[in-house]
N, C-alpha and C positions, 0 to 999 in steps of 0.2 A: 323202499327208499329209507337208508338210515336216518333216523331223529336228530336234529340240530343240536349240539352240544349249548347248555346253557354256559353262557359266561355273565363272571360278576367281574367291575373293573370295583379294585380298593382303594380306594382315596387316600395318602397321607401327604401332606402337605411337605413334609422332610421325609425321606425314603430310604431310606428307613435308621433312625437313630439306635445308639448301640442296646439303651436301655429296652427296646420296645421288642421282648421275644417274643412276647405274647402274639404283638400283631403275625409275626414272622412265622410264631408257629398256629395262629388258626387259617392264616393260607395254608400251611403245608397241609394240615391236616384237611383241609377240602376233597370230596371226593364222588359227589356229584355233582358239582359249581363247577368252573374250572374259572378261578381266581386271575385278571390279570391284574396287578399291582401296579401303580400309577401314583406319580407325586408331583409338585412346581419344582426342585430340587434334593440333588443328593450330596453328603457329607461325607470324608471315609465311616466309615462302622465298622464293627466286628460282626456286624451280621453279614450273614453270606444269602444276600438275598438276588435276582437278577429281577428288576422294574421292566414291564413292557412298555412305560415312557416315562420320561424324565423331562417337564415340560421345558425346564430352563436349567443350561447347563454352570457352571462353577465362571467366575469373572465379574470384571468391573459392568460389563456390556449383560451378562445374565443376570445380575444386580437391578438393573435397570429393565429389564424384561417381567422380571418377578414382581417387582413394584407396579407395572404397569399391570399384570395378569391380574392384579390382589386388588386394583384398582376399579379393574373393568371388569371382572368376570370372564373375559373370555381365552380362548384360546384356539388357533384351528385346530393344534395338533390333537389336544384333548378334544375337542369336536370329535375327528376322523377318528380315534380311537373310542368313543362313544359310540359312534355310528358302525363298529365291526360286524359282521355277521354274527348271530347268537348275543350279544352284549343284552342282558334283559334287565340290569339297574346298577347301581352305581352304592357302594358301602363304603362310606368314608366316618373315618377314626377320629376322633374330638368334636367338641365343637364347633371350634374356630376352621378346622377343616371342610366340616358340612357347610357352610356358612360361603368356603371360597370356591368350594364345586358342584354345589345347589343351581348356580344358572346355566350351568354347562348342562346339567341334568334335566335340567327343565326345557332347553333347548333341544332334546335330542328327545324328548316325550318318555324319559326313562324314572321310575319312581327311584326315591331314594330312601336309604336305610344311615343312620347315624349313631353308631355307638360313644357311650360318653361314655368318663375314664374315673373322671376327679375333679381334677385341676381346673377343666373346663365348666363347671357346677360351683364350684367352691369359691378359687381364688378370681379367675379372671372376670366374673360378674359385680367382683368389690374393687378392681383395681381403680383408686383415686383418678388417674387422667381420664384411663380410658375404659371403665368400666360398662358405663352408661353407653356406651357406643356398642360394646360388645353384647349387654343385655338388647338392644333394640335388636341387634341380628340376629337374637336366638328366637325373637319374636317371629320373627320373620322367616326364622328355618323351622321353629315350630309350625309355620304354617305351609309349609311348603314339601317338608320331607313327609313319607310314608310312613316311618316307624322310627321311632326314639329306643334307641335301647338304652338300659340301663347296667351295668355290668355287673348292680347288687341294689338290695333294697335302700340303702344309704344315698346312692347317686337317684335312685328314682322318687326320693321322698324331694331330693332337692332340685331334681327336675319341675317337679309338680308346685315347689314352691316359688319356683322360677315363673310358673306361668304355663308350664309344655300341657295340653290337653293328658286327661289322664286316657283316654280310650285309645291312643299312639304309642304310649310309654310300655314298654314290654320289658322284663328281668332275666338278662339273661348272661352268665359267664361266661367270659372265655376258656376260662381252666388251662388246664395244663397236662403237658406228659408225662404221665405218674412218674416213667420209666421203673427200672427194676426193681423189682422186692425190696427191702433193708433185707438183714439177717432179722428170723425170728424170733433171737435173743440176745442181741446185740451188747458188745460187751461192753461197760458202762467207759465215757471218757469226760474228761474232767477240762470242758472246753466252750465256748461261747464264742458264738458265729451271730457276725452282720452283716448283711448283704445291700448294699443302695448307695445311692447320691447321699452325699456327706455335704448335703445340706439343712436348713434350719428343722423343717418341716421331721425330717427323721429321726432325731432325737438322738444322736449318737452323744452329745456333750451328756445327758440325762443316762445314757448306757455304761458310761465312763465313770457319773456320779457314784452309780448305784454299787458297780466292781469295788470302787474305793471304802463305800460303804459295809460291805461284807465281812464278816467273823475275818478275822487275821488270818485265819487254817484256809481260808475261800479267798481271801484276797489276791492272789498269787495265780489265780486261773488264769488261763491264757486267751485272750481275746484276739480273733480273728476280725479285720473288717474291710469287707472287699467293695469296692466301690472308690470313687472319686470323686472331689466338689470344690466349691469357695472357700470349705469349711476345715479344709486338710489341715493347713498349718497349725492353724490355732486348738484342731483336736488333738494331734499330735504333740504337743508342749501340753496342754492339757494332763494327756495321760503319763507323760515324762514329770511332769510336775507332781504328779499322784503315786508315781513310782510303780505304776501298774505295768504287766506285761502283757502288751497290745502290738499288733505287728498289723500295719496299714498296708494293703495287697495293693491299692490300686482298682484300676477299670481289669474288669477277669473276661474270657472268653465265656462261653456257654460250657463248651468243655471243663472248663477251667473253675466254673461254677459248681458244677455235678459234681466237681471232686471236691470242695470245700462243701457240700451238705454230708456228700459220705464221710466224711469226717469224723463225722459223730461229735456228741455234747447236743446243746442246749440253742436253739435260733432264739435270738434278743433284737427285736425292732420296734421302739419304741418311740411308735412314730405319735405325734401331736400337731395339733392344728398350730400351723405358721403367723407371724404374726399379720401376712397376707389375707388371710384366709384360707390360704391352702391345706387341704387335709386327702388323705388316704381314703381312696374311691372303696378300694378291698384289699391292694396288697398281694401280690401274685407270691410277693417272695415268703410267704406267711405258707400257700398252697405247696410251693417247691420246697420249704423245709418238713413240712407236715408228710410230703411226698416221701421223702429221705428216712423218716423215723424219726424226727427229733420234734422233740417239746418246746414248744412255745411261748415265750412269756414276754406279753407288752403290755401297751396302754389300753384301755377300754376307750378307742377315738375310731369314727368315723363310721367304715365301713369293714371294720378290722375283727369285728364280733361276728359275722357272717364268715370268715377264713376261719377265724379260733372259736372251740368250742368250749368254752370258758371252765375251767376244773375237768377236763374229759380231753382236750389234745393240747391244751396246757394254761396258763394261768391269764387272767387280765389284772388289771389295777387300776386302780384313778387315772388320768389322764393327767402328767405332770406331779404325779407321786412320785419321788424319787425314793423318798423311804418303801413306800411299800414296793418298788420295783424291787429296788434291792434285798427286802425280804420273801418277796418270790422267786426269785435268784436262789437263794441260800435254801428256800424249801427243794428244790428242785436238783438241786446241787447235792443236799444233800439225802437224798432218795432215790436210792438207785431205779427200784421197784415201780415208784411214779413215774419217773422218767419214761423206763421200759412202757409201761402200761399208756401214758401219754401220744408217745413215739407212735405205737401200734396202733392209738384211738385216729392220729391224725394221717395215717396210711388208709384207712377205711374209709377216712373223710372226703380224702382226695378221691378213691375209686369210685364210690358212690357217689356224689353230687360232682366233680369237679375235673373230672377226666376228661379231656380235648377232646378225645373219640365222639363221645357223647357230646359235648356242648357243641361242638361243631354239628354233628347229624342234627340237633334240635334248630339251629343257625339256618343250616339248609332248608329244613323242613317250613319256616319265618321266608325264606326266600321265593320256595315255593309260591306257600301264600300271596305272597307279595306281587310277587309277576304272574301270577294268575288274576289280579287285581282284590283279592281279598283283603282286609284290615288284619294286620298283624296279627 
């Protein structure tokens, strides 16, 4: 008699936002799970994902449904889809996620797994109104879930300060899809690339500073920033004010992405803690430039020294150093050799530690564990 296929359902709460490939790609990458993806609601995306439920559809009347789910916990539909043949636990993405499909999980006698990110560590445990609310529910999810992941030792340190037991918390990346080679002598380009939300937290105004700052020979580099936010307008006059030449892409596909890292030049994210709280869990987009061949140069904030390997796949600085951003800029700028040398240190970084292949199979292996009834 063939073996029951195991299945995991994936919790996200929105299903899937444009920003989130990661989640997108450690489903695909699944291969002895078989993954069904499950949310309270979907939004368009650029992600090309297909949900095996979508608890509440788009409207004034699914507004109203959604409110009610987040209120009671319950739902039949996510029931019945808990209760499939094979379903053996339930891995939902954030905090605030685990927090809203923990009783659904508890009801169907499936343990649950909880990957934090960032933001749910950082910012929403200090939010003024509703902070204090959101800390007593992790209390609560800390008690209830199987396994806490953590996505880097940065998130796990403030897991642990949070309160999560430390014998639940486990470190474990998502990673990414190297995809192909760079050249392995890539000819040098005279270019600076940013990839994210163009909001406060990313430091794009401080990326802008530092361009202006630069030798007058360097000034003139061509800045790429792909991404969209609150913070468009005002970055945009910003960089018109400075005279610099910056071309604002917008929200990019995933395709659309791959061709701005092959690019070539210099990845510049200089991300800093918000004045929310918000800060940088690891930074995926630090892994996919590093992926590409290019060198690195941020802040030394968060979780961002774990992605970069500081003087070896490329540079850090203060946190909120504009000057010294900008004179690592101009070392890098103007080095071909470190560049090259950088480039290649953070392709090695990604295949060794941070290859989807891999973090995925070690995720499996956690899963295993887990529905055999083993502690993480």
């Amino acid at each position: 008699m063939p073996q029951q296929e195991q299945r995991v359902v994936v919790w996200r709460d929105e299903v899937l936002p444009s920003s989130e490939t990661f989640v997108a790609n450690q489903v695909g990458a699944m291969t002895r799970w078989r993954p069904l993806l499950a949310g309270l609601y979907r939004r368009p995306s650029l992600l090309d994902v297909d949900p095996a439920l979508v608890v509440a559809g788009s409207g004034r009347v699914a507004g109203v449904h959604r409110r009610w789910v987040r209120a009671s916990g319950r739902s039949r539909r996510l029931d019945a889809l808990l209760a499939r043949p094979g379903v053996r636990l339930v891995h939902a993405h954030f905090g605030r996620d685990g927090m809203l499909v923990a009783p659904a999980a508890r009801r169907a006698g499936l343990p649950l797994v909880v990957t934090f990110h960032g933001y749910d560590v950082t910012r929403l445990p200090v939010e003024p109104r509703t902070g204090a609310a959101y800390r007593r529910g992790l209390r609560r999810l800390f008690e209830s879930a199987t396994v806490l992941v953590a996505v880097s030792e940065y998130v796990r340190e403030r897991l642990l300060a949070l309160g999560a037991p430390e014998a639940k918390v486990v470190v474990q990346p998502i990673g990414i899809p190297p995809g192909p080679p760079p050249p392995r002598d890539p000819t040098p380009v005279r270019r600076l690339l940013f990839v994210g939300r163009l909001v406060e937290k990313k430091g794009v105004a401080d990326l802008l500073d530092a361009v202006a700052a630069l030798p007058e020979e360097l000034r003139r580099t061509p800045v790429e920033v792909c991404g969209d936010g609150p913070l468009r307008p005002e970055l945009e006059a910003r960089a018109a004010e400075r005279g610099l030449v910056v071309e604002f892409r917008g929200h990019r596909s995933p395709d659309q992405l791959r061709a701005a890292y092959q690019g070539g030049g210099i990845f510049c994210g200089p991300s800093k803690r918000a004045p929310g709280g918000d800060a940088e869990g690891l930074g995926m987009v630090f892994l996919e430039a590093a992926a590409a061949g290019l060198p690195v140069v941020a802040y030394r904030h968060g979780g961002v020294p774990e992605a970069v390997d500081d003087d070896v796949t490329g540079l850090l600085v203060p946190e909120g150093d504009v000057g010294a951003l900008s004179a690592a800029l101009a070392r890098v700028l103007g080095d071909d050799d470190l560049a090259r040398s950088m480039g290649a240190a953070g392709r090695a970084l990604v295949e060794q530690r941070y290859d989807i292949t891999r973090c995925t199979a070690a995720l499996e292996d956690l899963y295993d564990r887990v529905a055999a009834g083993a502690p993480g």
